[in-house]
C-alpha positions in Angstrom: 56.5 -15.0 42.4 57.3 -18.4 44.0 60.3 -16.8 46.1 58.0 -13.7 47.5 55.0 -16.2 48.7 57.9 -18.4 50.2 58.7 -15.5 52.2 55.1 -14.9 53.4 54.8 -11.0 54.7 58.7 -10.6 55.1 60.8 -8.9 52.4 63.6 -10.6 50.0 66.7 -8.7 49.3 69.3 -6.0 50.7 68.1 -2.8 49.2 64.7 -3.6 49.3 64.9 -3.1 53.3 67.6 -0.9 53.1 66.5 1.5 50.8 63.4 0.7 48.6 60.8 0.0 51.5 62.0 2.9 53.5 61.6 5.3 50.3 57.9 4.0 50.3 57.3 4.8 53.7 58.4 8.5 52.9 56.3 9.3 50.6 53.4 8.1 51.8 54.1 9.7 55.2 55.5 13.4 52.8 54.4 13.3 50.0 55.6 12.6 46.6 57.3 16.2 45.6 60.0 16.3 48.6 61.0 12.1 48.0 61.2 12.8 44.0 63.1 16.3 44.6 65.4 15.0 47.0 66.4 11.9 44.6 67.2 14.2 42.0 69.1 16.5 44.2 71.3 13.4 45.2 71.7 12.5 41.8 70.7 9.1 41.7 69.2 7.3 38.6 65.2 8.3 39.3 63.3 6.1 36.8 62.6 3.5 39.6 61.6 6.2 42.2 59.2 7.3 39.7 57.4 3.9 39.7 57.9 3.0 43.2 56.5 6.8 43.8 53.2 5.7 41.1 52.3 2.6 43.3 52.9 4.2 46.8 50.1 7.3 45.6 47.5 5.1 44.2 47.7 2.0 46.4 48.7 3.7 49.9 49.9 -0.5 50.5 52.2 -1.5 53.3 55.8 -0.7 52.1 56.6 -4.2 52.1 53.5 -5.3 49.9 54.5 -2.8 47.0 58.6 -3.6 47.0 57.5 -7.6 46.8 54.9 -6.6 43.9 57.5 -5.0 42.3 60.0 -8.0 42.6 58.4 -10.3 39.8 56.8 -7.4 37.6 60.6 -6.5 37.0 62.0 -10.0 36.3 58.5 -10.9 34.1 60.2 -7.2 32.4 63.3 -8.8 31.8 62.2 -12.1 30.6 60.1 -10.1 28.0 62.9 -7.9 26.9 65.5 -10.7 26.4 62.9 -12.4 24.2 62.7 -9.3 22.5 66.1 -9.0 21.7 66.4 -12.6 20.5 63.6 -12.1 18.5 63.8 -8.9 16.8 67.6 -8.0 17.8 69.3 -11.4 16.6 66.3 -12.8 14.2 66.4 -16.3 16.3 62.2 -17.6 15.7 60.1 -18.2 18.6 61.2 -21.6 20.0 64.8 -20.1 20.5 63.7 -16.9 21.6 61.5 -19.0 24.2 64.4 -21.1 25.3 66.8 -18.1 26.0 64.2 -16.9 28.3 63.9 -20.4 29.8 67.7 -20.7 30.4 68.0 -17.4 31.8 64.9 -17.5 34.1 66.7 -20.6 35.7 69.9 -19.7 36.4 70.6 -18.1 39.5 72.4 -15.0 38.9 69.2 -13.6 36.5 67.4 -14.8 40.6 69.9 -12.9 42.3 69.2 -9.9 40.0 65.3 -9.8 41.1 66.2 -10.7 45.1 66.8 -6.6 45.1 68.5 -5.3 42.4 65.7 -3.0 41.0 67.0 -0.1 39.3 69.8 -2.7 37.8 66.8 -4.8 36.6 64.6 -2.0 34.8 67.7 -0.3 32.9 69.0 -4.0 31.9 65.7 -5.1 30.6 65.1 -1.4 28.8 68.5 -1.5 27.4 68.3 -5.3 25.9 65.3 -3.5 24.0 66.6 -0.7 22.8 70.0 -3.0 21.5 67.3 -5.0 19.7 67.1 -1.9 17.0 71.0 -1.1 16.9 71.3 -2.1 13.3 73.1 -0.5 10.6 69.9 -0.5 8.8 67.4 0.9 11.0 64.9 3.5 9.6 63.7 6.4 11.9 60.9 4.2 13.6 63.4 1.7 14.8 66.4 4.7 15.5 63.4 6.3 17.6 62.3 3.3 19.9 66.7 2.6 20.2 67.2 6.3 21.4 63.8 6.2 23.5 64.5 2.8 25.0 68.2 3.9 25.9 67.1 7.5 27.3 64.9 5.2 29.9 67.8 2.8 30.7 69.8 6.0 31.6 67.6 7.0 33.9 66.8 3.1 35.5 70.5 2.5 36.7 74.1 3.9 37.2 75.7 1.3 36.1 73.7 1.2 33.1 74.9 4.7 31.8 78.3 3.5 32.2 77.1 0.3 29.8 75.7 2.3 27.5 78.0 5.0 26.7 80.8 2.3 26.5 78.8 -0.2 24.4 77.9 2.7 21.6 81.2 4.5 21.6 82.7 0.7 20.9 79.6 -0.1 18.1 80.4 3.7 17.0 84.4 2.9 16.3 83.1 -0.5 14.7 80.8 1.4 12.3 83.8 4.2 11.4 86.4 1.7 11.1 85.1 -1.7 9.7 82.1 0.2 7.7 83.7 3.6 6.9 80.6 5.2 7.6 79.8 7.5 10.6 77.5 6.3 12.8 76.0 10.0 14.9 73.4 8.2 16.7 75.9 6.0 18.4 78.1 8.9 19.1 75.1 10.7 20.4 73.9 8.3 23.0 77.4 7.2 24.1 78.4 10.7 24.4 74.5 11.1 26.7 75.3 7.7 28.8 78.9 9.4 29.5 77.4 13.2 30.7 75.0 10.9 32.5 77.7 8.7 34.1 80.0 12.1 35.0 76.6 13.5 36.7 75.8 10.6 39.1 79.3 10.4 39.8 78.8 14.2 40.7 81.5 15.2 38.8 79.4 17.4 37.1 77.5 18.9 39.7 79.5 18.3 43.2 77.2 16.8 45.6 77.3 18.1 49.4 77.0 15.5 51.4 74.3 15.9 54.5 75.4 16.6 58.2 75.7 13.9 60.3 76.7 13.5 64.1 78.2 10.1 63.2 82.2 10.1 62.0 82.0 10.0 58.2 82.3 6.1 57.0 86.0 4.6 55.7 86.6 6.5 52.2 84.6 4.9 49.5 84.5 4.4 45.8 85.1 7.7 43.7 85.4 7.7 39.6 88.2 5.1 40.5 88.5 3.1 43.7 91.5 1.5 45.5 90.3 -2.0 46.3 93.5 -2.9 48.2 93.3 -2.6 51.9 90.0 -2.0 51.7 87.0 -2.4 54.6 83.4 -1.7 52.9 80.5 -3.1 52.5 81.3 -6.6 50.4 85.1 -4.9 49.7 87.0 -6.6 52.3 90.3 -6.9 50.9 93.4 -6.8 53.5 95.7 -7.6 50.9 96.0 -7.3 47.0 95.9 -11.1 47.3 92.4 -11.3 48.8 91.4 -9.1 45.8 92.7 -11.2 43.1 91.1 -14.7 44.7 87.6 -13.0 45.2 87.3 -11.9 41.7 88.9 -15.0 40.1 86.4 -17.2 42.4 83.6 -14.8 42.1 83.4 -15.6 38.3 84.3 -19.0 38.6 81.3 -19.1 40.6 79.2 -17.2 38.3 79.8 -18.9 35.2 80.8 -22.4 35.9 77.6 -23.8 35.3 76.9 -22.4 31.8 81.1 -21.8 30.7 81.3 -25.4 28.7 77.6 -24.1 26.9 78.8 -20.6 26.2 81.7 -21.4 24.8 80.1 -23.9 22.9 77.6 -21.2 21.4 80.1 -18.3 21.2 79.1 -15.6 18.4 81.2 -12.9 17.3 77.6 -10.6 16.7 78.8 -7.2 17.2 76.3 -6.4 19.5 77.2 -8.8 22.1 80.8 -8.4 21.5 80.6 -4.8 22.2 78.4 -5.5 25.3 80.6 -8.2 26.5 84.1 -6.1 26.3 82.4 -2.9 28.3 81.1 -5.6 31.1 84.6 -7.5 31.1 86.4 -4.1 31.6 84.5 -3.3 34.0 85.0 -6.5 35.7 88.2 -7.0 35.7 90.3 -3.8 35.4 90.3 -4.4 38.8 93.0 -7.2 38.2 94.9 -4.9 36.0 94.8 -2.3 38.6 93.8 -3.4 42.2 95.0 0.2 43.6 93.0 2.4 41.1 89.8 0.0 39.0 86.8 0.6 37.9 84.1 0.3 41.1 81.3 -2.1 42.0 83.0 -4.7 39.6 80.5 -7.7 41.3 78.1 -5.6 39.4 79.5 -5.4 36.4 80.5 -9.4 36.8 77.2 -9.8 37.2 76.0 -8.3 34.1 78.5 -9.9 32.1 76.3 -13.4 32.6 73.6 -12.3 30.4 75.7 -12.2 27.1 76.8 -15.5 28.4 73.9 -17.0 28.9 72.5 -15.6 25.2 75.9 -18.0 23.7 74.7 -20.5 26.4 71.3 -21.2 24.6 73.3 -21.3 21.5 75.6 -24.1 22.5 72.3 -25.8 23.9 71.1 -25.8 20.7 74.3 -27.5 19.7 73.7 -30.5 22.0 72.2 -34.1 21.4 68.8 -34.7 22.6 70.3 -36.2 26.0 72.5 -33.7 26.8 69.6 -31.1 26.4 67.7 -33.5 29.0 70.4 -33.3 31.0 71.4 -29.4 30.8 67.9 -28.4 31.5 67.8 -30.7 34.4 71.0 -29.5 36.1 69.8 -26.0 35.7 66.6 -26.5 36.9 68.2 -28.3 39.9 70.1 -24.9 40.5 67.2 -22.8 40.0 65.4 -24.8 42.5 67.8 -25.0 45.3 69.0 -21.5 44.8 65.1 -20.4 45.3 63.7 -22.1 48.2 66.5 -23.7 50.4 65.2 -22.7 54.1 66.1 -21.1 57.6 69.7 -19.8 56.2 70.7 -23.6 54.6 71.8 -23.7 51.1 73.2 -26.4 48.3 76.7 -26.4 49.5 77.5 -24.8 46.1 76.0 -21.5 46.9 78.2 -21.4 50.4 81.2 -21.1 49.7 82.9 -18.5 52.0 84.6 -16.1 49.0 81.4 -15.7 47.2 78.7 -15.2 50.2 79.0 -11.7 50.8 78.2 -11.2 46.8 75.7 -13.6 46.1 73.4 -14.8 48.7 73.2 -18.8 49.7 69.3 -18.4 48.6 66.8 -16.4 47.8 64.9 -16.7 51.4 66.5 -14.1 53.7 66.9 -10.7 53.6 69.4 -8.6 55.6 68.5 -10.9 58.0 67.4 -14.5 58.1 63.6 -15.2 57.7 63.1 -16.6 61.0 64.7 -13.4 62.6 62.5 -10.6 60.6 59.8 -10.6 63.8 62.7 -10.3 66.6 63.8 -7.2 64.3 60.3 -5.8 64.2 59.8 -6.6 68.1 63.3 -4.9 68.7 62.7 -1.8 67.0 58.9 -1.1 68.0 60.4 -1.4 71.6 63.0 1.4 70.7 59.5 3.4 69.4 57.8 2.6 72.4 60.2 4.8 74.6 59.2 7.6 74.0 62.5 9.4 75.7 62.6 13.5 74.7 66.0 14.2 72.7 67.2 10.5 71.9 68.5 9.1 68.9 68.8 5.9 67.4 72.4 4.2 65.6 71.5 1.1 64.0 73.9 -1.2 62.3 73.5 -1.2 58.5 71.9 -4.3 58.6 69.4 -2.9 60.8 68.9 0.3 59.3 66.2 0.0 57.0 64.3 -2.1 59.6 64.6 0.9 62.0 63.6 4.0 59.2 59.9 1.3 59.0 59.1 1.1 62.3 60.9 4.1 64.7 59.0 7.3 64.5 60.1 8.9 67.4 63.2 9.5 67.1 65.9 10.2 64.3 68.1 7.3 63.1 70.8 6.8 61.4 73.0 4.3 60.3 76.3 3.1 61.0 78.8 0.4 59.0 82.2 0.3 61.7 81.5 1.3 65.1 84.4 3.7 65.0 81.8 6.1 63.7 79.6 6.0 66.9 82.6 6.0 68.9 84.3 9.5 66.8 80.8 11.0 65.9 79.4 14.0 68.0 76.0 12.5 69.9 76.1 14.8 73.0 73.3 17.1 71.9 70.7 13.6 72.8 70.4 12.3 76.2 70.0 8.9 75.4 71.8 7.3 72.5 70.3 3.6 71.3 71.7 1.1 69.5 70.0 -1.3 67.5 72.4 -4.4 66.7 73.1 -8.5 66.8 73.2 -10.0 70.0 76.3 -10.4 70.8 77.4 -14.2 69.7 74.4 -14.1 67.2 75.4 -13.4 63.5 78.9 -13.6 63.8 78.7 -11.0 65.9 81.0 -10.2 68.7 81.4 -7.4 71.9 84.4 -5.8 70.2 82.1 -4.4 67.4 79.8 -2.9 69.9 80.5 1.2 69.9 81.8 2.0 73.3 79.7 1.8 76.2 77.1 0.2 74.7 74.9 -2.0 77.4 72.0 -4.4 76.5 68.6 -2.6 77.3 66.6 -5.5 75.5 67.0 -8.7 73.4 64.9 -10.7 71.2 66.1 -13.7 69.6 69.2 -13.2 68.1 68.4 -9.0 68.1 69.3 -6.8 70.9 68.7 -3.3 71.6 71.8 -1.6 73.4 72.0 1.8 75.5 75.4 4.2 75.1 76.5 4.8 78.7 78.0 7.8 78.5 
């Protein structure tokens, strides 16, 4: 909670303005039956939908209010199911159990996870419960909460149907070939997390995508995506050497702080082993094969810190009674910085050029700073305000959420090169609006204006832009 009441009224995270806000909006503008039947008709995991569909119907709060409710319910979630797991998954009593939420809490990748990555949050936290009744010896009660607790993480997350078909075809293989036994329900639920996978990947059930006057965006991530060359979203990569030093410094970055404490604590529990082999593939096939890996491998990167932080707590344990002191205190230095450093600053750790457009210098900004969210506001209500018959309104991704909240008067949509504006088909509008940086504000500069774009109205670092045509 501290992190949300830092940020007063103003949202924390990418996809909470980009996507989760926005989706609010909708269905309490529509209605819940068109938002909930046009998620499943794009094939995205719908669990989180469902929720952020419950709070939006009974609450009718501000958008903003119900995405920053939802911000530490989800990690309180996680924090529950990780003691969970300790307790009944890997027998450790309460005081361990206690610490591995303790350690985890404070560590900043767990923080980066409830900034905005909701789905990813809920299907984590439901699958850590439902691996806390994986064992050889479960009876139906226990085989019924594993199946029901996986069945939910399908349905949370992508990603996590990915994890959990690969982490139960690996503990099925371990059952047949260590235990000569054959372990169905294994079988069965990685054989459901791979249908699952295959459907949101719309390899089951092609997905057409929806008309746009806009040029379609740079080709993006199919089953397998060619990170070399690429220019999307955090994938920047001119050359196969940019792509090797991100991820190498990415999970340098990630796990320096706990590595000498995980490797300290490592455990060959089959659970975690299994776990931590799917996450590693799919973190770092990509250095196998740049041209052809595994996608969002951030993601899976930063997944993989949660079995090390579980072998972290273990090599804690393992310390003298002044090196715990002085663990605990380092990470809750972290934790602290990482939370409330101000106005865009940041320990100098958390800035480092390779990792920024992963991981966020802190927790206090949102696709724009803090200080700038009213300039954004001002900007788009003025775009609202016009009132002009047959316009339209591009805004820059980063913009794009901001605009779905507060333009009602005309149709946006959302542009990430301004190639697209300048190769789409707008001349069925008479005027065509841009919502952008200012240009020398956020790095931003004329040449990544669409063509003929001409300042209408600024505030602060924001700027509203007319196509002249």
């Amino acid at each position: 909670m501290i992190p949300e009441l830092l940020a007063g009224p103003w949202p924390l995270g990418f996809d909470t303005v980009w996507v989760y806000a926005p989706f609010v909006k909708d269905v309490e503008a529509h209605g819940v039956a068109p938002l909930l039947t046009k998620t499943v008709g794009e094939q995205n995991a719908p669990l989180m939908y469902v929720l952020l569909t419950l709070a939006a119907s009974f609450t009718r709060a501000a958008p903003f209010a119900i995405t920053k409710a939802f911000a530490p319910i989800l990690y309180a979630f996680l924090g529950f199911s990780l003691y969970y797991f300790a307790r009944l998954g890997l027998h450790w009593d309460q005081k361990k159990s206690l610490l591995l939420v303790l350690v985890s809490t404070l560590y900043f990748v767990p923080l980066r996870f409830s900034w905005d990555m909701y789905k990813n949050t809920l299907g984590l936290s439901l699958f850590f419960l439902g691996l806390s009744h994986a064992n050889p010896s479960s009876d139906n009660r226990r085989m019924g909460l594993l199946a029901g607790f996986l069945v939910l993480s399908l349905l949370s997350s992508e990603l996590m149907a990915a994890l959990v078909a690969g982490t139960f075809g690996l503990l099925f293989l371990w059952a047949r070939l260590q235990q000569r036994r054959w372990d169905w329900l294994a079988s069965a639920l990685s054989a459901a997390g791979l249908i699952v996978t295959m459907f949101y990947l719309h390899m089951i059930v092609p997905l057409a995508l929806p008309v746009s006057p806009l040029a379609a965006p740079p080709a993006t991530s199919g089953f397998l995506y060619n990170y070399v060359g690429s220019n999307v979203d955090v994938y920047m990569y001119p050359s196969i050497a940019d792509v090797y030093a991100s991820v190498l410094l990415l999970a340098g970055f990630l796990f320096a702080p706990i590595l000498p404490l995980a490797a300290l604590g490592f455990s060959r529990e089959r659970r975690l082993m299994a776990v931590s082999i799917v996450l590693a593939i799919g973190s770092f096939s990509i250095l196998v094969s740049p041209f052809a890996a595994l996608p969002a491998w951030h993601r899976w990167l930063y997944m993989l810190v949660f079995p090390g932080l579980i072998f972290a707590t273990i090599g804690f344990l393992r310390l003298s009674r002044r090196a715990r002191i002085v663990a605990i205190a380092a990470l809750l230095f972290l934790g602290v910085a990482y939370i409330g450093a101000p106005g865009g600053t940041s320990l100098p750790y958390y800035g480092t050029s390779y990792t920024l457009r992963y991981v966020p210098p802190s927790l206090m900004r949102n696709t724009v700073l803090l200080p700038d969210c009213p300039d954004v506001v001002r900007a788009a209500t003025w775009i609202d305000d016009q009132q002009v018959p047959e316009a339209v309104l591009v805004a820059n991704i980063w913009f794009v959420g901001w605009a779905k909240l507060y333009v009602d008067t005309m149709t946006v949509y959302g542009f990430a090169d301004p190639a697209q504006v300048d190769n789409g088909n707008l001349t069925m509008y008479d005027k065509v609006y841009v919502l952008d940086w200012a240009v020398g504000q956020g790095g931003f500069q004329q040449r990544l204006l669409p063509d003929g774009a001409v300042e209408v109205f600024d505030s602060g670092r924001i700027a509203v832009y007319e196509i002249i045509r």
